[in-house]
DSSP file (Angstrom, degrees, kcal/mol; ACC not computed):
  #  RESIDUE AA STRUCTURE BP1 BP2  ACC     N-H-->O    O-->H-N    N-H-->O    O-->H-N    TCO  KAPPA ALPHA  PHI   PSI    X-CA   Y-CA   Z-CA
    1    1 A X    >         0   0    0      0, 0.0     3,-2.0     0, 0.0     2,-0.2   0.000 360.0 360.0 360.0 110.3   -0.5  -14.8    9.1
    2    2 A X  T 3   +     0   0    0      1,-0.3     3,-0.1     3,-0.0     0, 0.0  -0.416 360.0  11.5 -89.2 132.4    0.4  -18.3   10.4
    3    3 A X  T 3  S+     0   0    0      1,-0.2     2,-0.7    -2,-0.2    -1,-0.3   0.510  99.4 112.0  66.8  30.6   -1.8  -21.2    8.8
    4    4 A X    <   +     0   0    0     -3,-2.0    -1,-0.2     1,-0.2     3,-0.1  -0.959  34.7 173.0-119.6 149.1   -3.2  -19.1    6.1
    5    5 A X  S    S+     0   0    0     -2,-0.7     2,-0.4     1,-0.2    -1,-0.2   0.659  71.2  64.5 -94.2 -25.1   -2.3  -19.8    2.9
    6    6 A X        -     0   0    0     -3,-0.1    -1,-0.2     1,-0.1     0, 0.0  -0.972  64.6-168.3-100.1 117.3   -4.5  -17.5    1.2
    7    7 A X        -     0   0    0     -2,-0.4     3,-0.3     3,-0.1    -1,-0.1   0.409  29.9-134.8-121.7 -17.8   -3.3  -14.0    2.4
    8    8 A X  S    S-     0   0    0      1,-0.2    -2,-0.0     2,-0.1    -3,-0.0   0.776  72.7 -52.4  74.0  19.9   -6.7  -12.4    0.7
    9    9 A X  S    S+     0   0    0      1,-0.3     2,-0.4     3,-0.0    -1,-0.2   0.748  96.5 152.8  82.5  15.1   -4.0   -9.4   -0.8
   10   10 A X        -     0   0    0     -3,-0.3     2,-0.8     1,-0.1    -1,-0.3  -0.657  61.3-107.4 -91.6 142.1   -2.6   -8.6    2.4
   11   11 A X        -     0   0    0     -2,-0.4    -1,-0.1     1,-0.2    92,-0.0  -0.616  39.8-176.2 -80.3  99.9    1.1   -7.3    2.2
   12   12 A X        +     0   0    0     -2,-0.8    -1,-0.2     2,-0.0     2,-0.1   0.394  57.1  88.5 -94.6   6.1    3.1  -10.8    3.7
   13   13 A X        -     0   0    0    111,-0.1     2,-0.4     2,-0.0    46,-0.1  -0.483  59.8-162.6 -98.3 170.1    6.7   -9.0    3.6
   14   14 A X        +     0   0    0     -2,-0.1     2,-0.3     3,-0.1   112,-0.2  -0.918  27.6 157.3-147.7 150.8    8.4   -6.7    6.7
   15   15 A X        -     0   0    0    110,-2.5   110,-0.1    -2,-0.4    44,-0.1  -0.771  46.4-154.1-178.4 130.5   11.1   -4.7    5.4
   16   16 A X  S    S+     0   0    0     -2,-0.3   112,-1.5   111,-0.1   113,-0.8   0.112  90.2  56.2 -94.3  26.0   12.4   -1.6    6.8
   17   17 A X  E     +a  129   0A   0    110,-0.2     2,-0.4   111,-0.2    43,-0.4  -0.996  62.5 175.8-148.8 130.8   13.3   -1.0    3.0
   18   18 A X  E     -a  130   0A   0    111,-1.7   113,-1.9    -2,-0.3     2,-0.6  -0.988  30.7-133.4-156.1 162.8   11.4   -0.9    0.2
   19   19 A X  E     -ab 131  61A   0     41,-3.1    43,-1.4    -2,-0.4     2,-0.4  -0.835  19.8-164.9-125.0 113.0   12.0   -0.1   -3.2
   20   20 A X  E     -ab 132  62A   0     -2,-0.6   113,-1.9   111,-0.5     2,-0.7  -0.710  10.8-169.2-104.5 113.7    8.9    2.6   -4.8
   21   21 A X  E     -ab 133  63A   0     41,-1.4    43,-1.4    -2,-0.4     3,-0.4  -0.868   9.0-159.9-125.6 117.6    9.3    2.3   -8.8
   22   22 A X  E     -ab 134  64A   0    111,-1.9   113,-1.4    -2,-0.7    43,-0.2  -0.879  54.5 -20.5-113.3 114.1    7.2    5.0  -10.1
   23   23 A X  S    S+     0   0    0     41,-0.5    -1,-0.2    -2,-0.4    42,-0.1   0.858  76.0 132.9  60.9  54.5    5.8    5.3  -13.8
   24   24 A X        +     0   0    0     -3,-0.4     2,-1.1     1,-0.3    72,-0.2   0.544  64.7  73.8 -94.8  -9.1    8.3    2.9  -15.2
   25   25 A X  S    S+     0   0    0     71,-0.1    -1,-0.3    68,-0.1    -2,-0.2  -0.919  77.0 149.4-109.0 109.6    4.7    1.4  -16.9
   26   26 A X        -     0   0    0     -2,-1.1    66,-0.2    -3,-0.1    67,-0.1  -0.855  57.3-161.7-119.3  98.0    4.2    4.1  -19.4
   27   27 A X        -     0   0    0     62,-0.2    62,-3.4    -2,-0.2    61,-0.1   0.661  29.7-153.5 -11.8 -35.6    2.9    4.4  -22.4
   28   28 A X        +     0   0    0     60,-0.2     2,-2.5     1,-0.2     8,-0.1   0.498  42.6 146.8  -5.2  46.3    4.8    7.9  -23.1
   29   29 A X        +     0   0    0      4,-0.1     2,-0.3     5,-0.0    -1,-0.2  -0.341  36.9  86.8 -54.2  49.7    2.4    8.7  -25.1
   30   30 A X  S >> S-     0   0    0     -2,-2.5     3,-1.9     1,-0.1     4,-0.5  -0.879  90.5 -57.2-152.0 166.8    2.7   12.7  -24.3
   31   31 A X  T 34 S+     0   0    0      1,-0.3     2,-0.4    -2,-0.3    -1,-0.1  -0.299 133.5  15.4 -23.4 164.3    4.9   15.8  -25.7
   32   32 A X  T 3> S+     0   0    0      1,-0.2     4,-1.9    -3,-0.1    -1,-0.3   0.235  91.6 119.5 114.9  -8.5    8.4   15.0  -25.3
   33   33 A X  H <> S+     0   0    0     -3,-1.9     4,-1.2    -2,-0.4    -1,-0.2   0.914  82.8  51.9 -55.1 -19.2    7.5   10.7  -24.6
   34   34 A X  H  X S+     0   0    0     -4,-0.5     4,-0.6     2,-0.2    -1,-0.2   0.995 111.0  43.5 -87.9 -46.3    9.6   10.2  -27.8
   35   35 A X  H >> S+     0   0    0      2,-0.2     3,-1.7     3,-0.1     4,-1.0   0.826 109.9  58.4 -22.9 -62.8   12.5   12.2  -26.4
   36   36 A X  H >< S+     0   0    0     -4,-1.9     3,-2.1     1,-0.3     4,-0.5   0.949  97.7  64.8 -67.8 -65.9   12.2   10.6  -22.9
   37   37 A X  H 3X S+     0   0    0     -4,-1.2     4,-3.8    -5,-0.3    -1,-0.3   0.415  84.2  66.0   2.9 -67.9   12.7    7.5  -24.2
   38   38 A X  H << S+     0   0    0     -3,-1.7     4,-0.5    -4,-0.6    -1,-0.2   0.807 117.0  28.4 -49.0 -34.6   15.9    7.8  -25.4
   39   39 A X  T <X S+     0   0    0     -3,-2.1     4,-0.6    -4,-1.0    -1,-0.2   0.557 109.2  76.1-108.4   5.5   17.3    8.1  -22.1
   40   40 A X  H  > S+     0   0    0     -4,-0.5     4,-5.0     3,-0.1     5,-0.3   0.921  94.4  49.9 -64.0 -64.6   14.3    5.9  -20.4
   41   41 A X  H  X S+     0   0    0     -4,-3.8     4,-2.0     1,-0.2     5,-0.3   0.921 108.1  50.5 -56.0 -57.9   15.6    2.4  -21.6
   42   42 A X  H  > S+     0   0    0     -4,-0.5     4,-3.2     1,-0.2     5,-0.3   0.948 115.4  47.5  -8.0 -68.8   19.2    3.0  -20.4
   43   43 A X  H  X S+     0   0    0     -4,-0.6     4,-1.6     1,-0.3    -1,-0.2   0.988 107.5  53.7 -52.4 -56.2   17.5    4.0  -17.1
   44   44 A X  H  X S+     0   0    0     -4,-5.0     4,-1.7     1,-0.2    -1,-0.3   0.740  98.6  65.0 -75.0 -12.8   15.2    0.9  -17.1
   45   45 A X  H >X S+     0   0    0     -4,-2.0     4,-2.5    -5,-0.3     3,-0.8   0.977 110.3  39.6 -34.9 -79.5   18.1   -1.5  -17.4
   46   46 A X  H 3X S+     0   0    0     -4,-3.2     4,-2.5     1,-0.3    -2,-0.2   0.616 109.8  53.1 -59.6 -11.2   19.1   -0.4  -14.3
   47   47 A X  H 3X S+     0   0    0     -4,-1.6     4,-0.6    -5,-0.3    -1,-0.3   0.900 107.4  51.3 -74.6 -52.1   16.2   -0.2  -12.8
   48   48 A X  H <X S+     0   0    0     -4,-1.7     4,-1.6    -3,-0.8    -2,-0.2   0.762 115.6  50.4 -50.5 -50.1   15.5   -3.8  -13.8
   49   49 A X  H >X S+     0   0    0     -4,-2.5     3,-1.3     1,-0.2     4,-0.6   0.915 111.3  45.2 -60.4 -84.3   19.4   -4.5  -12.0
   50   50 A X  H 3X S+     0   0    0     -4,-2.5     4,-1.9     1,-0.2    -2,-0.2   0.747 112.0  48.5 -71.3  -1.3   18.7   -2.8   -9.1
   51   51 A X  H 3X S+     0   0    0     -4,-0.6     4,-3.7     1,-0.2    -1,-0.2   0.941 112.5  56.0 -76.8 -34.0   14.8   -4.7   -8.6
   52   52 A X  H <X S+     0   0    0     -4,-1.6     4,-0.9    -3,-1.3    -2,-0.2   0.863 111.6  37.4 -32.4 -64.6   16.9   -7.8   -9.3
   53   53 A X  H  X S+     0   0    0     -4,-0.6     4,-2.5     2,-0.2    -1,-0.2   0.831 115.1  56.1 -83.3 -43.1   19.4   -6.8   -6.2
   54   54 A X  H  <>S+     0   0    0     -4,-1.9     5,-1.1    -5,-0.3    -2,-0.2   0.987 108.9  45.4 -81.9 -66.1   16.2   -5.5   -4.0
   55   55 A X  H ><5S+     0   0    0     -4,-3.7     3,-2.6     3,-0.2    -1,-0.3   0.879 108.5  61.1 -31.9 -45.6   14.4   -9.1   -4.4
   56   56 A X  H 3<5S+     0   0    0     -4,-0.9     2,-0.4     1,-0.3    -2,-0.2   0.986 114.0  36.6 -55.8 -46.0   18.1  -11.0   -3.4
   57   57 A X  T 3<5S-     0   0    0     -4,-2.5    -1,-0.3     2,-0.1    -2,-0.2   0.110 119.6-115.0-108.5  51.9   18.0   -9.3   -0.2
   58   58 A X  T < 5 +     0   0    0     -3,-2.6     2,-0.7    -2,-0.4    -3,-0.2   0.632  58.1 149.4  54.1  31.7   14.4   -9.5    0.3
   59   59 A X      < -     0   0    0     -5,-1.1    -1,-0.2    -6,-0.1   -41,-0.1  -0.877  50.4-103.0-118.1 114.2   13.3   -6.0    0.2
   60   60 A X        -     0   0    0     -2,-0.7   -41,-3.1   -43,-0.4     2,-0.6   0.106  25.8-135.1 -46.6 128.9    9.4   -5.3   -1.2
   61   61 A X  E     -b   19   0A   0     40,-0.3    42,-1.3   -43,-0.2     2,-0.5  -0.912  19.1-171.1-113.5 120.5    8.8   -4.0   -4.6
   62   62 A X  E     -bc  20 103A   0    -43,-1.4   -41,-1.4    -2,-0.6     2,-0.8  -0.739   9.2-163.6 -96.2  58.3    6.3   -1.2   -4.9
   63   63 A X  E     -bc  21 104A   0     40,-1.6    42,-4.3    -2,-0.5     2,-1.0  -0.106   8.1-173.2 -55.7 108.0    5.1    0.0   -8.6
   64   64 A X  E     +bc  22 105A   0    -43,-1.4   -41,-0.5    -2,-0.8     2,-0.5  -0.863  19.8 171.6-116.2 128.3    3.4    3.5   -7.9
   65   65 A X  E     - c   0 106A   0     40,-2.1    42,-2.1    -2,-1.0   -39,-0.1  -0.964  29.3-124.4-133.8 108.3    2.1    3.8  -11.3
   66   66 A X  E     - c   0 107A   0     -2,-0.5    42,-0.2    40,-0.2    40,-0.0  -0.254  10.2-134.6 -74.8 179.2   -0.4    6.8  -12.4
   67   67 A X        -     0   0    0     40,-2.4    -1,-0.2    42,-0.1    41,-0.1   0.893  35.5-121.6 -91.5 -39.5   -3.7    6.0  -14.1
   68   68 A X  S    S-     0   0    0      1,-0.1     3,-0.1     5,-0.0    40,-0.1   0.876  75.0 -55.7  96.7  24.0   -3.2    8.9  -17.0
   69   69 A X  S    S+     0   0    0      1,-0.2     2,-1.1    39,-0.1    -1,-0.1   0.772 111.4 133.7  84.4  33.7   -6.6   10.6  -15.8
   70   70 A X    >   +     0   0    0      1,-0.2     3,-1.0     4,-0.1    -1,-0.2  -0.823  29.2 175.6-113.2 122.6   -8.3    7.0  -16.5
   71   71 A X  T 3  S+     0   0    0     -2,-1.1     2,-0.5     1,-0.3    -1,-0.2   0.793  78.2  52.7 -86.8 -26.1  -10.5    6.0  -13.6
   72   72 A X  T 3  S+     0   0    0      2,-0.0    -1,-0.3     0, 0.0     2,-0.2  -0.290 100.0 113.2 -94.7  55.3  -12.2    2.9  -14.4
   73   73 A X    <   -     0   0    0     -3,-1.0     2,-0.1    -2,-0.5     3,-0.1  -0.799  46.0-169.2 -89.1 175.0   -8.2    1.8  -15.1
   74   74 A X        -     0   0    0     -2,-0.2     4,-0.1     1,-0.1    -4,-0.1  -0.295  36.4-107.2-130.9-127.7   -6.5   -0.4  -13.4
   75   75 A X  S >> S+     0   0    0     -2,-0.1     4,-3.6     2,-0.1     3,-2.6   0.610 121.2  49.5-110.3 -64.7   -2.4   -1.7  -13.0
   76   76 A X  H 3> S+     0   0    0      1,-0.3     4,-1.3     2,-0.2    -3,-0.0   0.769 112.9  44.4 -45.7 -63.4   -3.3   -5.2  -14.9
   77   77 A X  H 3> S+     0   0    0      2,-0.3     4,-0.8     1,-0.2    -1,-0.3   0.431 119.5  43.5 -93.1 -18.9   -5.2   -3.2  -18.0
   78   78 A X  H <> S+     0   0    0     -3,-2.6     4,-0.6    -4,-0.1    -1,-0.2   0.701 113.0  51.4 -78.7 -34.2   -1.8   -0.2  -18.1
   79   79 A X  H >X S+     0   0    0     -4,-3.6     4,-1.3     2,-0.2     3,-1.1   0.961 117.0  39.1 -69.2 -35.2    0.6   -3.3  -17.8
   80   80 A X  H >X S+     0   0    0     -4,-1.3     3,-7.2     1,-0.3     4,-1.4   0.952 118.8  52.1 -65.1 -70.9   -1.6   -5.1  -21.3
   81   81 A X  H 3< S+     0   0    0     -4,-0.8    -1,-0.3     1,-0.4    -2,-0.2   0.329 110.4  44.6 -52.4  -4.0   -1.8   -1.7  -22.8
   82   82 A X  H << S+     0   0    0     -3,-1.1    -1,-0.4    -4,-0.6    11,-0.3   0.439 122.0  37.7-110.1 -20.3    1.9   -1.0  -22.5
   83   83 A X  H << S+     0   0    0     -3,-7.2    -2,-0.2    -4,-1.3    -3,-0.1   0.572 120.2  38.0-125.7   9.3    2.8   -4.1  -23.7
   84   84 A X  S  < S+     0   0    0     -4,-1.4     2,-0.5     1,-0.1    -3,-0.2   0.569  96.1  73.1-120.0 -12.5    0.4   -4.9  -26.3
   85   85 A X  S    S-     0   0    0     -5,-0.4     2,-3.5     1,-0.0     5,-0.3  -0.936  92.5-107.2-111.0 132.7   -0.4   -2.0  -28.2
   86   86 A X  S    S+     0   0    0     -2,-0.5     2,-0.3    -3,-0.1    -4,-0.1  -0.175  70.4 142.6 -67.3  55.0    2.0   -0.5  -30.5
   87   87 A X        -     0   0    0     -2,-3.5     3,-0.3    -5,-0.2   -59,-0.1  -0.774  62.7-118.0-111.1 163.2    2.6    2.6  -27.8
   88   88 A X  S >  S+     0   0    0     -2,-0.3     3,-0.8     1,-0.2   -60,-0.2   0.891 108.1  70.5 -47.7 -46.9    6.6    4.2  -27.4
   89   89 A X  T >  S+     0   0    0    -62,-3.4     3,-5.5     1,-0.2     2,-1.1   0.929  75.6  94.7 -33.0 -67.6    6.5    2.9  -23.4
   90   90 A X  T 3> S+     0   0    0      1,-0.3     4,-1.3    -5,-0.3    -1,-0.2   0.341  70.7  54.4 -40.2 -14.5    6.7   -0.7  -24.4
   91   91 A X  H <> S+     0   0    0     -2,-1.1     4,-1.3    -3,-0.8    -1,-0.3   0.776 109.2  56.5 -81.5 -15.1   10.2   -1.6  -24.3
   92   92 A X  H <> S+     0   0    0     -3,-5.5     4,-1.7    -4,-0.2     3,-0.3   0.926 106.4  51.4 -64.7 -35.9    9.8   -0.2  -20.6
   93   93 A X  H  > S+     0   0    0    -11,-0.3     4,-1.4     1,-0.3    -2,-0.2   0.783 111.1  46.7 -58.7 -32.9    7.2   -2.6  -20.2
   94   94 A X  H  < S+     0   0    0     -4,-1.3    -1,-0.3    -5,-0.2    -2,-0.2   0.861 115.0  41.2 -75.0 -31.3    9.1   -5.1  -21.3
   95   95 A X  H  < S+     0   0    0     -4,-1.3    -2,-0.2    -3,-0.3    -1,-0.2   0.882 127.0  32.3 -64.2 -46.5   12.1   -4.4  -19.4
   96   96 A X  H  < S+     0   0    0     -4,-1.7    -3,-0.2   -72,-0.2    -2,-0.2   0.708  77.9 148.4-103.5 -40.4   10.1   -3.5  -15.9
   97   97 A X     <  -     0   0    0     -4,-1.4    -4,-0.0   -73,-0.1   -72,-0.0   0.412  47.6-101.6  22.9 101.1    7.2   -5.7  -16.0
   98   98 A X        -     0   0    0      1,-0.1    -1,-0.1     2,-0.1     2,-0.0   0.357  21.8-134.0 -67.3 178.6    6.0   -6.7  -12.9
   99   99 A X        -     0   0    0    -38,-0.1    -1,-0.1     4,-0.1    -3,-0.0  -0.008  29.0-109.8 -74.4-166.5    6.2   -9.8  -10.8
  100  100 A X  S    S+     0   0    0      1,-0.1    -2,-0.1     3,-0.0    -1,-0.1   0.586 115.6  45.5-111.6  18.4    3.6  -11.5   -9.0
  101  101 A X  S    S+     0   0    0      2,-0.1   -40,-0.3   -41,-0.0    -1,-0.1   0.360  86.5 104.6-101.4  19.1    4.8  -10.6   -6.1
  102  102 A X        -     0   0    0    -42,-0.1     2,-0.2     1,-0.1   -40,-0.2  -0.489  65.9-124.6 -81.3 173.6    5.5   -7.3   -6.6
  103  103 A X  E     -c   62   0A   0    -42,-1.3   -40,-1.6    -2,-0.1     2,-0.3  -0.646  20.6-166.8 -46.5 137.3    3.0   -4.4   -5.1
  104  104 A X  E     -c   63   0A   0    -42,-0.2     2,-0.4    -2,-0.2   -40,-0.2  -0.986   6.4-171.3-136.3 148.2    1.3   -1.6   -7.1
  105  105 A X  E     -c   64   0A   0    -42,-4.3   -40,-2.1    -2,-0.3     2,-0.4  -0.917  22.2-135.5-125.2 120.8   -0.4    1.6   -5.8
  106  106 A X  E     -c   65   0A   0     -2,-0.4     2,-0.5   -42,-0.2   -40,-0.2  -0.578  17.8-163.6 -44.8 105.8   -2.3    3.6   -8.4
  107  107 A X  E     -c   66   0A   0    -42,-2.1   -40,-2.4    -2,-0.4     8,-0.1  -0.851  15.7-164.1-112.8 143.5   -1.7    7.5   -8.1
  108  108 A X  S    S+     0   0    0      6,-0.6     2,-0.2    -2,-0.5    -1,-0.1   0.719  79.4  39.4 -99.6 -25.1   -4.1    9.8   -9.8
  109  109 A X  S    S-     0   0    0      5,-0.5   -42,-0.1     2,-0.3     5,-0.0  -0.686 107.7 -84.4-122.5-163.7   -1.4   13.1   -9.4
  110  110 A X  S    S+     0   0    0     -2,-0.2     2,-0.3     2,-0.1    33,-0.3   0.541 104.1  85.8 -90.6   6.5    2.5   13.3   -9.8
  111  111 A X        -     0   0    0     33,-0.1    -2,-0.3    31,-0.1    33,-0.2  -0.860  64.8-151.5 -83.9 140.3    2.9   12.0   -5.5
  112  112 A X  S    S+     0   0    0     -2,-0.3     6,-0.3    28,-0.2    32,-0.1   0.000  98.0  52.6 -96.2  25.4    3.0    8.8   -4.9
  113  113 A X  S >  S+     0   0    0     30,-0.2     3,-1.0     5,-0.1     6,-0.3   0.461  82.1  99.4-104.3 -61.6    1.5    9.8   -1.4
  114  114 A X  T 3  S-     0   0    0      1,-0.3    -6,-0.6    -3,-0.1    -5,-0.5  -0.493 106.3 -21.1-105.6 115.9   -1.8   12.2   -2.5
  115  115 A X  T 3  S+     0   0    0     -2,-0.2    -1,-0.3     1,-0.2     2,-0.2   0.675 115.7  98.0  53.1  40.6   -5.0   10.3   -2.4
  116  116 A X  S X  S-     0   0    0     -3,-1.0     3,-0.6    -9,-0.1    -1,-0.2  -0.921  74.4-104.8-131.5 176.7   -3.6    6.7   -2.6
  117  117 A X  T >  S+     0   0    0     -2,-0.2     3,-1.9     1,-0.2     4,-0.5   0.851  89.1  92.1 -23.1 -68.7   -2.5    3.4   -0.3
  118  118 A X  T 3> S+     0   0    0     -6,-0.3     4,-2.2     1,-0.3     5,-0.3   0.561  79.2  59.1 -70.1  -5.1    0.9    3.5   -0.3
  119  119 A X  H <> S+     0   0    0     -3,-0.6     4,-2.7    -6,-0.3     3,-0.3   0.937 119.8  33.2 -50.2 -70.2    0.9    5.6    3.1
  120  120 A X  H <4 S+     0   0    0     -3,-1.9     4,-0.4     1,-0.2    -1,-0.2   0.729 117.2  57.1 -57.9 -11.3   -1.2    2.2    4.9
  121  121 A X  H  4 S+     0   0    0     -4,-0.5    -1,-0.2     2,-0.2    -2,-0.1   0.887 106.3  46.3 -96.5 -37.2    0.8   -0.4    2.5
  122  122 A X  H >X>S+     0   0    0     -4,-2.2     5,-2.0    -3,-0.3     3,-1.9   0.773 111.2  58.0 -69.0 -18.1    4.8    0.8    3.8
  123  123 A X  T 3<5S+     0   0    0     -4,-2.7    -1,-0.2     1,-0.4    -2,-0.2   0.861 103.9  47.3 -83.6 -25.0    3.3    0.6    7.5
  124  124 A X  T 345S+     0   0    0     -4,-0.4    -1,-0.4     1,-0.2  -111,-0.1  -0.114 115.5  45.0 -79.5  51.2    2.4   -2.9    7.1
  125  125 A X  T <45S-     0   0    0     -3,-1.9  -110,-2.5     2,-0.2    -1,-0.2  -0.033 104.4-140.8-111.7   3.1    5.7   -3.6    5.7
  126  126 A X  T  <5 +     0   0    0     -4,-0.8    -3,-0.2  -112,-0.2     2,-0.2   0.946  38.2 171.2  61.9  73.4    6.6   -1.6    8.3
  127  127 A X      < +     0   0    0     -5,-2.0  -110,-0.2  -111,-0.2    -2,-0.2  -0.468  16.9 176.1-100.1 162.4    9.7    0.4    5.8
  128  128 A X        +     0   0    0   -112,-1.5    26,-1.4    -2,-0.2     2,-0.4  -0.048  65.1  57.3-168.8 -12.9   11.3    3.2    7.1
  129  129 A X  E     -ad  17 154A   0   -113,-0.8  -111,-1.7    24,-0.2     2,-0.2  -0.758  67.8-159.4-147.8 123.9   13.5    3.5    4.3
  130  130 A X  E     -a   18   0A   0     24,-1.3     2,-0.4    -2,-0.4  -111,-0.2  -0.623  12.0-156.2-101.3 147.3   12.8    4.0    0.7
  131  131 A X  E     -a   19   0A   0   -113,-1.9  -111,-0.5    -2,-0.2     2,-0.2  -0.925  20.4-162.5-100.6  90.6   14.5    3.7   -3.0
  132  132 A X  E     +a   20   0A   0     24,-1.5    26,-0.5    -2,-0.4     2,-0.2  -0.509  20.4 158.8 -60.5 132.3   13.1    5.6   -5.3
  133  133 A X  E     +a   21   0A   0   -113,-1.9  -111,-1.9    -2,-0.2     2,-0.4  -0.971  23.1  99.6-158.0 135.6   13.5    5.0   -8.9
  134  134 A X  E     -ae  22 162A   0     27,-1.1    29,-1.0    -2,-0.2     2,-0.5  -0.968  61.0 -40.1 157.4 174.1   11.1    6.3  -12.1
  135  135 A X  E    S+ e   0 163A   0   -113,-1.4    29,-0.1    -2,-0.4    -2,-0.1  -0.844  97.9  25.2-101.2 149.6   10.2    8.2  -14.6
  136  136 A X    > > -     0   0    0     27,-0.9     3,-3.2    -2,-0.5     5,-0.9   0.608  51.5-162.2-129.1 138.8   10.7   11.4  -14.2
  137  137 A X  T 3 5S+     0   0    0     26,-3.2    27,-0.2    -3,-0.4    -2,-0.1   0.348  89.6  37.3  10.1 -75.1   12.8   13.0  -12.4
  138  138 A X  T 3 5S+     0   0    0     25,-0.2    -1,-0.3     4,-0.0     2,-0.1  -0.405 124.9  42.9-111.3  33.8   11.9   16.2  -11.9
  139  139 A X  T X>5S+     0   0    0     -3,-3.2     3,-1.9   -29,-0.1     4,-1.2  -0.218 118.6   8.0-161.7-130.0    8.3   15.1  -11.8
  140  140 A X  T 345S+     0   0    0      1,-0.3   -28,-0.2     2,-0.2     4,-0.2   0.678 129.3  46.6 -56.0 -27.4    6.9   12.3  -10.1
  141  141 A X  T 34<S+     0   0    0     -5,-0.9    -1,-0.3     1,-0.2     4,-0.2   0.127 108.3  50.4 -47.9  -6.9    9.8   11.4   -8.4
  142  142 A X  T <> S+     0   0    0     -3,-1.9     4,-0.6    -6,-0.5    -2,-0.2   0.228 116.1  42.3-117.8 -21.2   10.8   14.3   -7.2
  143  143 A X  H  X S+     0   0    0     -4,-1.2     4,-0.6   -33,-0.3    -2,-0.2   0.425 116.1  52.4-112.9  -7.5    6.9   15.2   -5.6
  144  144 A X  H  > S+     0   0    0     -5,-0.2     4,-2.4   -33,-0.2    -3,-0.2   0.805 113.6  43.9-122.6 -79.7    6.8   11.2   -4.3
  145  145 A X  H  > S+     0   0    0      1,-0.3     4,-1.8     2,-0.2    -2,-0.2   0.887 113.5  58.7 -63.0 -34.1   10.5   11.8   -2.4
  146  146 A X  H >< S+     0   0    0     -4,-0.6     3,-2.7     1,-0.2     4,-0.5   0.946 108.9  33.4 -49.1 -81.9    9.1   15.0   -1.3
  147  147 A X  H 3< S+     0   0    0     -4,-0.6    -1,-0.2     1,-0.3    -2,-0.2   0.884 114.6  61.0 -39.3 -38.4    6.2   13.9    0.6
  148  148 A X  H 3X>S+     0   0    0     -4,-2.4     5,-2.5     2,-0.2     4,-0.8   0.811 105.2  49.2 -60.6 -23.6    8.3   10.8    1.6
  149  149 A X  T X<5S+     0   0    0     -3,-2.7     3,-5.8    -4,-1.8     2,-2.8   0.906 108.5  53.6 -75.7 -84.1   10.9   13.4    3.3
  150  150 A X  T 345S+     0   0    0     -4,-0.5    -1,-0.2     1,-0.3    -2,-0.2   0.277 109.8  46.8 -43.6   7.1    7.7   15.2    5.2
  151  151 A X  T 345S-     0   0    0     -2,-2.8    -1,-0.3    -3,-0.5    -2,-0.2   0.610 123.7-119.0-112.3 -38.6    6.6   11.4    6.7
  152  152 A X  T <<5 +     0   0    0     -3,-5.8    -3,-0.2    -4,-0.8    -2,-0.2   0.698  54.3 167.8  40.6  45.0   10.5   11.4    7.5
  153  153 A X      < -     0   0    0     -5,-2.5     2,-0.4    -4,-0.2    -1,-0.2  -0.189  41.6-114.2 -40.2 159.6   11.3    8.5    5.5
  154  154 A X  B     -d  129   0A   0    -26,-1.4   -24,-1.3    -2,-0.0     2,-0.2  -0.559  41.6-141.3 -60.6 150.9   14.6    7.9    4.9
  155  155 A X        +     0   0    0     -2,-0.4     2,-0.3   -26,-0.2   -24,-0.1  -0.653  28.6 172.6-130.6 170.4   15.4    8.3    1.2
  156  156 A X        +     0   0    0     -2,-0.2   -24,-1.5     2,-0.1     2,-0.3  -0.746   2.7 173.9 164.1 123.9   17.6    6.9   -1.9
  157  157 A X        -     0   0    0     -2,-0.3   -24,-0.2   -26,-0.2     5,-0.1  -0.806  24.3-142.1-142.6  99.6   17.3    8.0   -5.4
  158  158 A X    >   -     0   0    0    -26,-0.5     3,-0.6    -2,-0.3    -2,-0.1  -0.339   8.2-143.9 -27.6 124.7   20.2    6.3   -8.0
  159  159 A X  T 3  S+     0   0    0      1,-0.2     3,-0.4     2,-0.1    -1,-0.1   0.724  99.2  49.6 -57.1 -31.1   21.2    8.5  -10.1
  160  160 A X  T 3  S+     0   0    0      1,-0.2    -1,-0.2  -114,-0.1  -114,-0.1   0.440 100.2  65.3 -80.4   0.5   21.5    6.1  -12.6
  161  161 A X  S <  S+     0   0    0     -3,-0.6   -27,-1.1   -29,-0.1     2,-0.3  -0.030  93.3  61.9-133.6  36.4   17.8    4.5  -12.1
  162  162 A X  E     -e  134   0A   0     -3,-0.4     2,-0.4   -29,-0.2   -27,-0.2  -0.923  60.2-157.4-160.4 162.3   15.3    7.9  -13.2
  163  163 A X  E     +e  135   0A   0    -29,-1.0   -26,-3.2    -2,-0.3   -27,-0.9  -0.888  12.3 176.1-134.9 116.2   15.0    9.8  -16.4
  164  164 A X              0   0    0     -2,-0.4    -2,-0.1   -27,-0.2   -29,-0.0  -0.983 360.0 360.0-131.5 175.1   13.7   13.2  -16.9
  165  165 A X              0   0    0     -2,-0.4  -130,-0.0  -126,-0.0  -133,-0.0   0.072 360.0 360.0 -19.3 360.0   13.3   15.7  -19.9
C-alpha cells in the first residue's frame, strides 16, 4: 500500500510460495508428547534451517498453530505458555519462535484450511505453492496438505522437517 506505513495487519508480502509451519508451538502436553519429542527437536532444527532459507529468498512464513480446544486463546498467549511454563513443547518454542513478521492462523481441527483465514491470507499473498512442515505427520500435516491438494496448491513436504508418532 504505497504511503502507508501503518499496514493495519494487512499481509504486505506477494509470494507465489509460502512456507505453512503447522503446530511446531506445542506444548505436547498429550499421550505420546514425551515420545514425540524425541524426534520433534531434530525436526525443529531443520525446520528453523529451512524458515532461515524461506526468509533469504523472501518467501512468507505462515504458523498455522491449533488452539488445543481453547477459545478465548490466542497465538501470543500459546507462544508465552510454551515458552514459559515448564511444559515438554518448550525447546520447540525455543527453537521455532516466531518473528515479527511472520503470519499465524489459528486452526480449531487438525486442517489448516477448516474454519480458519489461511484460505483469504495465501490469496493476498497471492502463493500458489506451499511448504509444509510440522508436527505431525500423519496428522495435521497430512489433513492441511490434503485440503491444500483439493485448492490445487502445489505442494512440498521435507522429509526431514515433520515428526509423527
Amino acid at each position: 500500500m504505497p504511503g502507508t506505513d501503518d499496514l493495519h495487519g494487512n499481509a504486505p508480502d506477494k509470494s507465489n510460495v509460502a512456507l505453512l509451519l503447522i503446530d511446531v508451538i506445542n506444548d505436547l502436553e498429550f499421550a505420546g508428547g514425551e515420545q514425540l519429542l524425541e524426534f520433534a527437536i531434530p525436526a525443529a532444527k531443520n525446520i528453523a534451517r529451512l524458515k532461515e532459507r524461506a526468509q533469504q529468498a523472501g518467501i512468507p512464513v505462515v504458523y498455522v498453530n491449533d488452539n488445543f480446544g481453547r477459545w478465548r486463546s490466542d497465538f501470543k498467549k500459546i507462544i508465552k505458555h510454551c515458552l514459559a511454563d515448564d511444559v515438554r513443547g518448550k525447546p520447540l518454542a525455543e527453537i521455532l519462535a516466531p518473528d515479527e513478521d511472520d503470519y499465524f492462523v489459528l486452526k480449531p481441527k487438525h486442517s489448516g484450511f477448516f474454519s480458519t483465514s489461511l484460505d483469504l491470507l495465501l490469496e493476498h499473498l497471492e502463493a500458489r505453492t506451499l511448504i509444509l512442515a510440522g508436527i505431525a505427520g500423519n496428522n495435521c500435516v497430512l489433513f492441511t496438505a490434503n485440503d491444500a491438494y483439493l485448492r490445487d496448491y502445489k505442494l512440498m513436504i521435507p522429509a526431514d522437517c515433520s515428526v509423527s508418532i
